[in-house]
C-alpha positions, 0 to 999 in steps of 0.5 A, spaced: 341 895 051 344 889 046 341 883 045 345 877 041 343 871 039 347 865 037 345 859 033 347 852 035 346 849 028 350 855 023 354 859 030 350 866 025 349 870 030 344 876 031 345 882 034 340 887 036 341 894 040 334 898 042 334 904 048 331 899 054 329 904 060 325 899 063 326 892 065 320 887 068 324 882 073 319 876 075 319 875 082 318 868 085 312 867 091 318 863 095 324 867 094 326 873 098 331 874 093 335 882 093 334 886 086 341 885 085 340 878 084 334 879 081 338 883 076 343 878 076 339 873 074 335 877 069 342 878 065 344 871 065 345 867 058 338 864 055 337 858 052 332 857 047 329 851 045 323 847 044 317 851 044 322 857 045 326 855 039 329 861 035 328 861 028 334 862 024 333 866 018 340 863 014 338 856 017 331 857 015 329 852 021 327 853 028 334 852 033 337 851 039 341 858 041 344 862 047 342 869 047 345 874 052 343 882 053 348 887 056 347 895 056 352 899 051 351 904 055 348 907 062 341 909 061 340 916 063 334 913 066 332 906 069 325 903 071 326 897 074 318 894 075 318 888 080 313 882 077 309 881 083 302 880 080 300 872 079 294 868 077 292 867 085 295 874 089 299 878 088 306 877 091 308 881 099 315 878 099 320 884 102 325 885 095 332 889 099 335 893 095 341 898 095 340 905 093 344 905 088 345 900 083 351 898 080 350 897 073 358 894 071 356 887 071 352 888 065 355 892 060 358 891 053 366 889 055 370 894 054 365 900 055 366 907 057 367 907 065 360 909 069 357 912 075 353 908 080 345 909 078 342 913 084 335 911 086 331 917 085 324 914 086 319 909 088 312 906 086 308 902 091 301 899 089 297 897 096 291 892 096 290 887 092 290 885 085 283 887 084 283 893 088 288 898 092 291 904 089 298 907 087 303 911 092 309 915 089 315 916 093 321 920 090 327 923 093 328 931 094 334 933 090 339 935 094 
């Protein structure tokens, strides 16, 4: 995955590329969202300012900036963790999801073609967020 930050005050830009197999998307108590969206959501441009300010290494200041994420490949491999756990609970909210996941809309422009990903498994905890334990479901291979 790619990670590209632009300064607002010096249009610098910072490019960092690491081997992301796992996102952790944040799941609102109200929201009945699809992991799609979620993803979609997860995705879109940042800015960051204020307390979340970037700190430019040519400004040397604190600034105002964008930054965008995108894979330059497929992984061979994602792990998509829904953030369920808050403070009070833990979130019951029905999260749908396709079996396969197209990963297009977040790729680099000008990548090489892709297949789909295919679902292969999930993990489900069951309980509270103070006790409960793990269930594991995963495809038979065809």
């Amino acid at each position: 995955m790619t990670s590209t930050v632009k300064c607002s005050s010096c249009d610098s830009t910072t490019i960092k590329t690491g081997n992301t197999k796992d996102i952790s998307l944040n799941i609102e108590e109200d929201a009945s969202s699809s992991l799609e969206e979620r993803l979609y959501d997860f995705f879109q441009t940042e800015t960051l300012e204020g307390e979340n300010a970037y700190w430019c290494n040519t400004c040397q200041k604190p600034c105002w900036a964008t930054k965008t994420l995108f894979y330059t490949r497929t992984p061979t491999i994602l792990i998509v963790h829904l953030k369920r756990l808050i403070l009070r609970g833990k979130i019951q909210n029905h999260i749908p999801f396709d079996i396969t996941l197209d990963l297009e809309p977040y790729m680099t422009p000008g990548h090489l073609p892709i297949q789909d990903m295919k679902g292969i498994g999930i993990i489900s905890h069951q309980g509270t967020k103070d006790n409960g334990h793990y269930t594991a479901m995963t495809k038979k291979e065809d």
